[in-house]
N, C-alpha and C positions, 0 to 999 in steps of 0.2 A: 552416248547411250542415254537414254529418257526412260524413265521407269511408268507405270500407270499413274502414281500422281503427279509426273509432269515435271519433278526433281530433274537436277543432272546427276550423275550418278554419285561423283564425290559426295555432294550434298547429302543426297541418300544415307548412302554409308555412313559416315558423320551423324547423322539425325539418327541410325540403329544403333550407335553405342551413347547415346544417352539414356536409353532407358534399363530399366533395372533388371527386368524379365523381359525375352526376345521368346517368345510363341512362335514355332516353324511348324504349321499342322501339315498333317498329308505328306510328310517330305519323305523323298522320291517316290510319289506316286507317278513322277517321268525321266527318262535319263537327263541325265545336267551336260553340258555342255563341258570341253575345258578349261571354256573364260569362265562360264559360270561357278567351275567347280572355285576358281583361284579368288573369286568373288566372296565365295562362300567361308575359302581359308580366311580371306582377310577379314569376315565379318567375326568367323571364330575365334581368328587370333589376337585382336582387338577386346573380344570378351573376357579370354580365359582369366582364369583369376579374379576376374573383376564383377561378373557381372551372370546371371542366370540366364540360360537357354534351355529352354522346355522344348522338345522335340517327341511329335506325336507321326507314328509312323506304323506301317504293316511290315515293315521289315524286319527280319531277324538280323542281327548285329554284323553275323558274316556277312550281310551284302552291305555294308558299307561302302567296301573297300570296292567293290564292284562298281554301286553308283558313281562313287566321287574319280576314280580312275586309281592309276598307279604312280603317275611323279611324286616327286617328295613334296610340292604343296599339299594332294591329294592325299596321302598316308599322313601329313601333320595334323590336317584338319578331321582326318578318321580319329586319331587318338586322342586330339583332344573335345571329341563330342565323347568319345566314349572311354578314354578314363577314367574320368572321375564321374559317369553318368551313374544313377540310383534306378536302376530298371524297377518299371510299373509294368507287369502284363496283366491287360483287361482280358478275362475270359466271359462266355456264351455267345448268345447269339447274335448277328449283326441286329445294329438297331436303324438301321439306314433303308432296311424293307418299306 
């Protein structure tokens, strides 16, 4: 697997837990796959403790568990975005008009 900039994906991965803050905007603005969801464990389970994930989304918390599916990667990586997460909720109106 080849990501947009051309990485193989190891690389990829590897190059996301260097940085300090990981920015996921729009996340699940689409259903994830289940390679994707395990993708996703591994980026989170790499982070926890270590390192910040900012996640901007429309979703309410219950649909987590929804996007990412039900195996036990998918429920790990549910609790650990949202254990220890500090909910911001922006209110009015869209500014995307």
């Amino acid at each position: 697997m080849t990501n947009k900039l051309g990485m193989d994906k190891l690389r990829f991965m590897r190059n996301l837990q260097r940085f300090k803050v990981l920015i996921l905007d729009d996340f699940g603005i689409s259903k994830i796959s289940t390679s994707e969801s395990q993708d996703l464990f591994n980026i989170i389970d790499d982070r926890y403790k270590t390192a910040s994930t900012v996640i901007s989304t429309q979703l309410k918390k219950s649909a987590f568990p929804i996007l990412l599916g039900s195996d036990t990667k998918a429920e790990a990586a549910t609790d650990r975005l949202l254990h220890p997460a500090i909910e911001i909720e922006l209110k009015g109106p869209s500014r995307r008009k």
